[in-house]
FITIZA-27948 format. One line per field, with one value per residue (C-alpha): residue number from 1; x, y, z; residue in three letters. Coordinates in steps of 0.2 Angstrom, whole numbers, plus 5000, padded with zeros to 4 digits. Example, Ala and Ser with C-alpha at 12.3 -4.5 7.8 and 13.67 -1.06 7.14 Angstrom:
<rs>
seq <- (1/2)
X <- (5062/5068)
Y <- (4978/4995)
Z <- (5039/5036)
type <- (ALA/SER)
</rs>
This chain:
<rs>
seq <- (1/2/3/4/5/6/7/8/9/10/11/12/13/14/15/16/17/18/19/20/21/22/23/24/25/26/27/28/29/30/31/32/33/34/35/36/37/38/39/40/41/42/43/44/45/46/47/48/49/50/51/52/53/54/55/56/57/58/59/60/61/62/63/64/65/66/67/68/69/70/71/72/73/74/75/76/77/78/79/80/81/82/83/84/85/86/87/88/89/90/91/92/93/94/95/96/97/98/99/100/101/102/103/104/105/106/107/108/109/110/111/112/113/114/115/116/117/118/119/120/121/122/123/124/125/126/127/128/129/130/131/132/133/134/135/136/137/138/139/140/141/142/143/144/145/146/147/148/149/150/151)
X <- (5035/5038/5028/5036/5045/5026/5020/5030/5025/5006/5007/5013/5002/4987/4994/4995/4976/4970/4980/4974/4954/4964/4976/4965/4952/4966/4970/4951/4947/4957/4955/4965/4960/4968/4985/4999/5015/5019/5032/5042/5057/5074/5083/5066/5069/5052/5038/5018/5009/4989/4976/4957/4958/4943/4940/4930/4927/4915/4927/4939/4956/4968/4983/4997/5013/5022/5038/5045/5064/5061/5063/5071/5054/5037/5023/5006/5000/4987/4986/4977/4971/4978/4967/4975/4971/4988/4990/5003/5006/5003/5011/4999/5001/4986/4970/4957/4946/4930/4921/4913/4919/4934/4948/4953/4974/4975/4980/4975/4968/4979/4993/5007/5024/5040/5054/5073/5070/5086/5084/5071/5056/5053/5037/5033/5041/5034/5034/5032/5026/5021/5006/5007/4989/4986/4985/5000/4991/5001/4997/5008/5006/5014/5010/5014/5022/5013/5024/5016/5012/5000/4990)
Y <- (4782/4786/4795/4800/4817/4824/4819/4832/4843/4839/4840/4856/4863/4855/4863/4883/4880/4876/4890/4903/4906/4911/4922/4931/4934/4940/4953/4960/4962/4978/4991/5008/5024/5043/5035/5047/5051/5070/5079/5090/5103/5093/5090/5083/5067/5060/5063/5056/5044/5047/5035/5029/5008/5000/4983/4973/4957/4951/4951/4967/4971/4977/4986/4983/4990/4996/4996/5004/5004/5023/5028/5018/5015/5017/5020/5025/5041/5048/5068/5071/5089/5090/5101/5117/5115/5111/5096/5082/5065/5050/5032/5019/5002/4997/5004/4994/4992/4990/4975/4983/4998/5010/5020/5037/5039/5058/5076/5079/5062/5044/5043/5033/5040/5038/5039/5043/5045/5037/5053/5066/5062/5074/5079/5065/5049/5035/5026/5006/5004/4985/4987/4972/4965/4955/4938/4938/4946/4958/4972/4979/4998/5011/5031/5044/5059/5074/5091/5097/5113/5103/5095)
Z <- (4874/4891/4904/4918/4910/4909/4926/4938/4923/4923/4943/4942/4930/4942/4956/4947/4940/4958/4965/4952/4957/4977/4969/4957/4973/4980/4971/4967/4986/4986/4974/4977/4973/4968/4974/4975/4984/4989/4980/4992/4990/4988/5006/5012/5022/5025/5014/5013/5002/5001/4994/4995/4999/4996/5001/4989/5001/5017/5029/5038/5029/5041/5035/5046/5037/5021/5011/4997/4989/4988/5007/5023/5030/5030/5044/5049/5052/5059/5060/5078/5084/5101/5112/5110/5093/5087/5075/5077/5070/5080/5073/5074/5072/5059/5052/5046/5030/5034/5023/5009/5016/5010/5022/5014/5018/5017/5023/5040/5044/5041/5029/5026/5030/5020/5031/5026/5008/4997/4984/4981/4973/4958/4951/4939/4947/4951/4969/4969/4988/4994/5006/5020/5027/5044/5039/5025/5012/5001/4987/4977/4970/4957/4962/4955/4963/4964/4968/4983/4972/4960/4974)
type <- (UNK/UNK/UNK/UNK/UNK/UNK/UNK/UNK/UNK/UNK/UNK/UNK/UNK/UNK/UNK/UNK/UNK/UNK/UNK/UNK/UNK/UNK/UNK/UNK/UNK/UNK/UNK/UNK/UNK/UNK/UNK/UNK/UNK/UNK/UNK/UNK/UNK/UNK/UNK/UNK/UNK/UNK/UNK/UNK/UNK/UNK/UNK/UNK/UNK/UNK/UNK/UNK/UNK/UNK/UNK/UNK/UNK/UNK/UNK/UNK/UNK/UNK/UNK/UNK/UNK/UNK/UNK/UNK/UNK/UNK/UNK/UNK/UNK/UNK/UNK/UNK/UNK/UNK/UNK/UNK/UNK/UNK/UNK/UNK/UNK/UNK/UNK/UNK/UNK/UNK/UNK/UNK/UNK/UNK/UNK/UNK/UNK/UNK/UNK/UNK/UNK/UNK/UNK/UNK/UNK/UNK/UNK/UNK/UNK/UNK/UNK/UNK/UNK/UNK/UNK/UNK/UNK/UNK/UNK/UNK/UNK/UNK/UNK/UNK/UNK/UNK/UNK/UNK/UNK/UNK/UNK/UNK/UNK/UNK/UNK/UNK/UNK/UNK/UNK/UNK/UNK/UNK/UNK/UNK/UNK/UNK/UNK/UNK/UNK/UNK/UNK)
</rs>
């Protein structure tokens, strides 16, 4: 009986159970709330995603970026009253979770931004968008879209 066709096996199978208490951690310290993407009118190029992230672990999450198959690119947002009471969008570079905390992405306040959109988003869809954290961590997300008549 030989040994040696199991050992890179067994190494291997060491290596995932050691590896699977990081990822499963992870993976809890991020929750994501009342996710969905805004349905707009076909022709639309850019259109928003809206969530409540909440952060499950001791230490600051800080959101640095997003991507999605759905649209060119994707940026924060954050909807500022300018003094003559006019709205406008500022991109900004990240937003932070608070430890045990929760951010709110929505209307009138921080967002995500889906720009150049490949093809309209009907009511119904779904949008698979890959949020991207300081420190390599990554998150992965289905939302729905929501025609902007049904929010």
């Amino acid at each position: 009986m030989t040994v040696k066709p199991l050992f890179p096996f067994l190494c291997l199978l060491m290596a995932c159970a050691w590896s699977a208490p990081a990822w499963s951690a992870a993976n809890t310290q991020l929750q994501v709330r009342d996710g969905y993407v805004r349905g707009l009118p076909p022709g639309s190029a850019n259109t928003s995603a809206y969530m409540i992230l909440v952060n499950n672990s001791n230490e600051d999450l800080v959101l640095i970026g997003a991507n999605t198959a759905a649209a060119n690119s994707v940026m924060i947002h954050n909807s500022v009253r300018q003094a003559d009471g006019m709205m406008t969008m500022e991109h900004v570079m990240s937003a932070t979770i608070p430890a045990r905390g929760q951010l709110a992405l929505k209307t009138g306040g921080m967002h995500l931004m889906l720009m150049g959109l490949k093809k309209p988003l009907r009511d119904g869809n779904s949008v698979n968008l890959t949020l991207q954290f300081a420190g390599g961590f990554v998150h992965n997300i289905d939302l729905p879209v929501v025609s902007v008549l049904n929010e």
